[in-house]
C-alpha positions, 0 to 999 in steps of 0.5 A: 315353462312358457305355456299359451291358450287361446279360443277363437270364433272364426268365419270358417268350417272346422274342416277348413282350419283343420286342414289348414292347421294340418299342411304343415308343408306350407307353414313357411308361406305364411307362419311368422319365425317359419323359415322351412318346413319338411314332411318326412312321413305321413303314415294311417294308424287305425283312426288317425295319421301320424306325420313326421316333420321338421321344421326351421324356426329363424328369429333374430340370432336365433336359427334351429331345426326341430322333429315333431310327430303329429298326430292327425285326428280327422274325424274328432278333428284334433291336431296333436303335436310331440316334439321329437328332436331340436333345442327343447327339453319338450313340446306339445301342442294341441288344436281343436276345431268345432263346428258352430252354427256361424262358423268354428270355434279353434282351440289351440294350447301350447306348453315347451320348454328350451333346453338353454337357460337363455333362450328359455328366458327370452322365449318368457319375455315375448311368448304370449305375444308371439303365440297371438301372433301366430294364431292371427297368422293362420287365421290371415291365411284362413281368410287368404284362402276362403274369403272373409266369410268362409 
């Protein structure tokens, strides 16, 4: 089961990423293997909101649509993701953005595993490539919309 951690340090407020992180809607601009994204719902839950949405991974051959619920903590500021539906056996994901003096620290962990043998075993071979690849990816787009410095 491939699982990744990373910890950033970015020019920007948490607030910023968090939002970033949060409009799932627009991941097909700029999120690598994101062909589509579709919000179904987004719905308040006492202190935080729950959105349902889809998206479509396209890598190569390789071409599937999956379910999520995410789970949107404003005020701890936490991005949690379930997978609800699609080609795994499970997903979750989870981000964290903290305010620090000269900008934010983002923290972002992921753990899934495929329901097929072989897409589980290709996902081994380029998974901690691809998870840095997709990190890098929103912080570019971080940068493309507030600038260098925040």
């Amino acid at each position: 089961m491939p699982s990744h951690r990373e910890k950033r340090k970015l020019p920007y407020t948490a607030q910023q990423m968090y939002d970033l992180v949060a409009d799932v809607g627009r991941y097909p601009e700029f999120l690598p293997w994101c062909a589509a994204a579709r919000v179904r719902s987004v719905t308040p839950e006492g202190d935080k909101e729950i959105m349902l949405a889809d998206l479509v991974i396209s890598f190569k051959v390789f071409r599937e649509k999956f379910g999520s619920r995410v789970t949107l903590w404003s005020e701890t500021m936490q991005i949690d993701t379930e997978y609800l539906d699609g080609p795994f056996k499970f997903l979750n994901s989870t981000w964290q953005f903290r305010d620090l003096d000269d900008g934010c620290e983002v923290e972002f962990e992921v753990d899934f595993e495929f329901r097929n043998r072989i897409l589980q075993g290709a996902a081994g071979l380029f998974f901690n490539e691809a998870m840095q690849r997709v990190v890098r990816a929103f912080e570019a787009r971080a940068q493309d919309l507030h600038g260098a410095s925040g």
